[in-house]
N, C-alpha and C positions, 0 to 999 in steps of 0.2 A: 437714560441708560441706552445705549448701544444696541442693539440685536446681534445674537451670533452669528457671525460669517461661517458659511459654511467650507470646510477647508476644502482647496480645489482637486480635483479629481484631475492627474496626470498620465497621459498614455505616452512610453515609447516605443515608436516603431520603424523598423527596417523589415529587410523582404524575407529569411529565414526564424526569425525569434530565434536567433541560434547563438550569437554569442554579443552583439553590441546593444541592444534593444533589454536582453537577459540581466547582462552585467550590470547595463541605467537601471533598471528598477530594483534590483541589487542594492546598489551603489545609497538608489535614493531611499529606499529603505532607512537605509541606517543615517543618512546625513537629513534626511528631511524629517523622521521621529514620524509622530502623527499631525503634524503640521499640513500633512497633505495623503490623501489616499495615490499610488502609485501602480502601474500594472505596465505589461507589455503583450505587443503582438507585432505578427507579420502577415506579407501578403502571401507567401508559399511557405507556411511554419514546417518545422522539420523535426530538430532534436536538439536540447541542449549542448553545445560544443565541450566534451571534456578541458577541452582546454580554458574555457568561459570558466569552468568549474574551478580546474586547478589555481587560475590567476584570481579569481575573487577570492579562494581558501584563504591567499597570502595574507589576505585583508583581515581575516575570520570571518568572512562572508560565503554561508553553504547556498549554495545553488540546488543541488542533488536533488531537491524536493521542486523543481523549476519545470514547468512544460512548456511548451511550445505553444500558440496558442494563435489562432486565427484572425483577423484584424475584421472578418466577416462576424465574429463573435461578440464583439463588443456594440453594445449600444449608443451608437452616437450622441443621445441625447442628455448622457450620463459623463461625458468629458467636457471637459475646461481647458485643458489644455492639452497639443497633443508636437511632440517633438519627435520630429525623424531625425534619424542617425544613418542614413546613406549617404556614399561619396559617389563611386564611381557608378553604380549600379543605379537602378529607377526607383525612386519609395513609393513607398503603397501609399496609395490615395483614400484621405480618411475622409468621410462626408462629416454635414451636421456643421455647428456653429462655433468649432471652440476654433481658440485661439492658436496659429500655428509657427512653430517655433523649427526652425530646421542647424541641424551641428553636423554640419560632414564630419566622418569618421570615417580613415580607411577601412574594409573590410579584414578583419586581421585573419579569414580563413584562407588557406590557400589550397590549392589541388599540387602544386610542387612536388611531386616526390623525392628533392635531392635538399628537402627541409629538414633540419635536425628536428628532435623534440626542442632542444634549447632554444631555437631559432625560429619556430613556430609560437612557444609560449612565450617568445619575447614580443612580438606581433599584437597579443593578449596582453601583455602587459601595459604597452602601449598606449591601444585603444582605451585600455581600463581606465588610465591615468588621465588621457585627454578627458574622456567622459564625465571623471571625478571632478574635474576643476572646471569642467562645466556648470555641475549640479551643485558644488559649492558654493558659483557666483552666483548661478539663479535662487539659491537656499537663501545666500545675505542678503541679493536685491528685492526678491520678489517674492517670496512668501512671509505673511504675517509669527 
Protein backbone atom coordinates (compact mmCIF):
# COMPACT_ATOMS: atom_id res chain seq x y z
CA UNK A 1 0.00 0.00 0.00
CA UNK A 2 0.95 3.54 -0.82
CA UNK A 3 1.38 6.20 1.99
CA UNK A 4 -0.64 9.31 1.70
CA UNK A 5 0.84 12.30 -0.07
CA UNK A 6 0.39 15.03 1.59
CA UNK A 7 -1.47 17.43 -0.62
CA UNK A 8 0.82 20.36 -1.51
CA UNK A 9 0.69 23.60 0.24
CA UNK A 10 0.38 26.67 -2.55
CA UNK A 11 1.28 30.39 -1.99
CA UNK A 12 0.28 33.19 -4.41
CA UNK A 13 2.09 36.18 -4.37
CA UNK A 14 2.41 39.65 -5.79
CA UNK A 15 3.42 43.11 -4.08
CA UNK A 16 -0.20 44.42 -2.74
CA UNK A 17 -2.40 41.04 -1.98
CA UNK A 18 -4.68 43.32 -3.51
CA UNK A 19 -6.27 41.90 -6.46
CA UNK A 20 -4.17 39.14 -8.74
CA UNK A 21 -2.60 37.09 -5.86
CA UNK A 22 -6.43 37.55 -4.02
CA UNK A 23 -8.39 36.43 -7.01
CA UNK A 24 -5.34 32.97 -7.71
CA UNK A 25 -6.31 31.75 -4.27
CA UNK A 26 -9.89 32.39 -5.13
CA UNK A 27 -9.85 31.09 -8.31
CA UNK A 28 -8.00 27.94 -6.85
CA UNK A 29 -10.19 27.42 -4.22
CA UNK A 30 -12.67 26.31 -6.13
CA UNK A 31 -10.76 24.58 -9.22
CA UNK A 32 -8.20 22.79 -7.01
CA UNK A 33 -11.34 21.39 -4.17
CA UNK A 34 -9.02 20.10 -1.48
CA UNK A 35 -6.67 18.60 -3.69
CA UNK A 36 -4.32 21.09 -2.42
CA UNK A 37 -4.21 23.74 0.59
CA UNK A 38 -3.96 27.41 -1.11
CA UNK A 39 -3.30 30.94 0.53
CA UNK A 40 -1.96 34.25 -0.73
CA UNK A 41 0.21 37.24 0.23
CA UNK A 42 2.27 40.26 -0.53
CA UNK A 43 5.29 42.09 -0.15
CA UNK A 44 3.50 45.75 0.70
CA UNK A 45 -0.36 44.00 1.60
CA UNK A 46 -2.87 46.60 1.43
CA UNK A 47 -6.63 45.92 0.87
CA UNK A 48 -8.71 43.88 -1.12
CA UNK A 49 -9.41 45.63 -4.63
CA UNK A 50 -13.33 46.07 -4.78
CA UNK A 51 -12.91 45.53 -8.08
CA UNK A 52 -10.96 41.81 -7.32
CA UNK A 53 -14.32 41.50 -5.41
CA UNK A 54 -16.75 42.50 -7.94
CA UNK A 55 -14.98 40.33 -10.88
CA UNK A 56 -14.64 37.04 -8.78
CA UNK A 57 -18.68 37.54 -7.71
CA UNK A 58 -19.26 37.07 -11.72
CA UNK A 59 -17.78 33.60 -11.09
CA UNK A 60 -19.88 33.08 -7.59
CA UNK A 61 -16.61 33.56 -5.91
CA UNK A 62 -17.08 36.01 -2.53
CA UNK A 63 -13.88 37.46 -1.74
CA UNK A 64 -15.46 40.13 1.02
CA UNK A 65 -14.18 37.80 3.64
CA UNK A 66 -10.25 38.11 1.95
CA UNK A 67 -7.48 40.11 3.80
CA UNK A 68 -4.58 41.25 2.74
CA UNK A 69 -1.84 39.37 4.22
CA UNK A 70 2.05 39.73 4.60
CA UNK A 71 4.50 37.43 2.68
CA UNK A 72 6.60 38.23 6.03
CA UNK A 73 3.61 35.96 7.66
CA UNK A 74 4.02 32.95 6.25
CA UNK A 75 6.29 30.23 7.17
CA UNK A 76 8.50 29.16 4.59
CA UNK A 77 8.83 25.91 5.71
CA UNK A 78 5.22 25.23 5.41
CA UNK A 79 5.01 25.80 1.27
CA UNK A 80 5.57 23.58 -1.59
CA UNK A 81 4.91 25.51 -3.99
CA UNK A 82 4.92 29.24 -4.26
CA UNK A 83 3.74 31.20 -7.72
CA UNK A 84 4.22 34.97 -8.32
CA UNK A 85 1.88 36.93 -10.37
CA UNK A 86 3.90 40.04 -11.17
CA UNK A 87 4.56 41.55 -14.61
CA UNK A 88 5.89 44.89 -14.64
CA UNK A 89 6.59 45.59 -11.12
CA UNK A 90 9.31 43.50 -8.71
CA UNK A 91 7.79 40.28 -6.83
CA UNK A 92 8.33 39.69 -3.36
CA UNK A 93 11.02 37.30 -2.74
CA UNK A 94 9.87 34.31 -0.93
CA UNK A 95 12.90 32.26 1.06
CA UNK A 96 12.75 28.60 2.06
CA UNK A 97 12.76 25.47 -0.48
CA UNK A 98 9.60 25.33 -2.36
CA UNK A 99 9.26 25.16 -5.71
CA UNK A 100 9.00 28.37 -7.75
CA UNK A 101 6.63 28.97 -10.44
CA UNK A 102 6.34 32.64 -11.92
CA UNK A 103 2.98 33.77 -14.46
CA UNK A 104 3.24 37.35 -15.33
CA UNK A 105 0.03 39.02 -15.14
CA UNK A 106 -0.66 42.63 -15.87
CA UNK A 107 -1.41 44.63 -12.95
CA UNK A 108 -5.14 45.27 -13.67
CA UNK A 109 -4.98 48.35 -10.92
CA UNK A 110 -4.52 51.57 -12.39
CA UNK A 111 -4.27 55.13 -10.69
CA UNK A 112 -5.92 56.65 -14.21
CA UNK A 113 -8.44 58.82 -13.27
CA UNK A 114 -10.14 59.17 -16.81
CA UNK A 115 -10.98 55.17 -16.15
CA UNK A 116 -14.53 54.31 -16.42
CA UNK A 117 -15.69 51.71 -13.77
CA UNK A 118 -16.57 49.56 -17.05
CA UNK A 119 -13.03 50.02 -18.19
CA UNK A 120 -11.37 49.32 -14.96
CA UNK A 121 -13.39 46.12 -14.12
CA UNK A 122 -12.67 45.00 -17.54
CA UNK A 123 -8.70 45.16 -16.63
CA UNK A 124 -10.22 42.63 -13.55
CA UNK A 125 -11.63 40.64 -15.76
CA UNK A 126 -8.86 40.16 -17.67
CA UNK A 127 -6.31 39.21 -15.22
CA UNK A 128 -9.01 36.97 -13.64
CA UNK A 129 -9.44 34.94 -16.83
CA UNK A 130 -5.54 34.60 -17.66
CA UNK A 131 -5.06 33.46 -13.96
CA UNK A 132 -8.03 30.92 -14.34
CA UNK A 133 -6.54 29.07 -17.25
CA UNK A 134 -3.52 29.07 -15.44
CA UNK A 135 -4.65 27.27 -12.38
CA UNK A 136 -6.81 25.02 -14.70
CA UNK A 137 -3.60 23.61 -16.59
CA UNK A 138 -1.61 23.37 -13.51
CA UNK A 139 -4.96 21.60 -11.71
CA UNK A 140 -4.82 18.83 -15.00
CA UNK A 141 -1.08 18.68 -15.02
CA UNK A 142 0.27 18.75 -11.76
CA UNK A 143 -1.85 18.11 -8.94
CA UNK A 144 -2.73 14.46 -7.79
Amino acid sequence: MTPARRKPDILFLCVANSARSQMAEGLARKIFGDRATVRSAGSEPSHVSPYAIEAMRELGEDLTSYMSKSVASIDPTAVDVVITLCAEEVCPVFLGGARRLHWPVADPASTDPTLSHDARLLRFRTARDAIREKLEHFAATELP
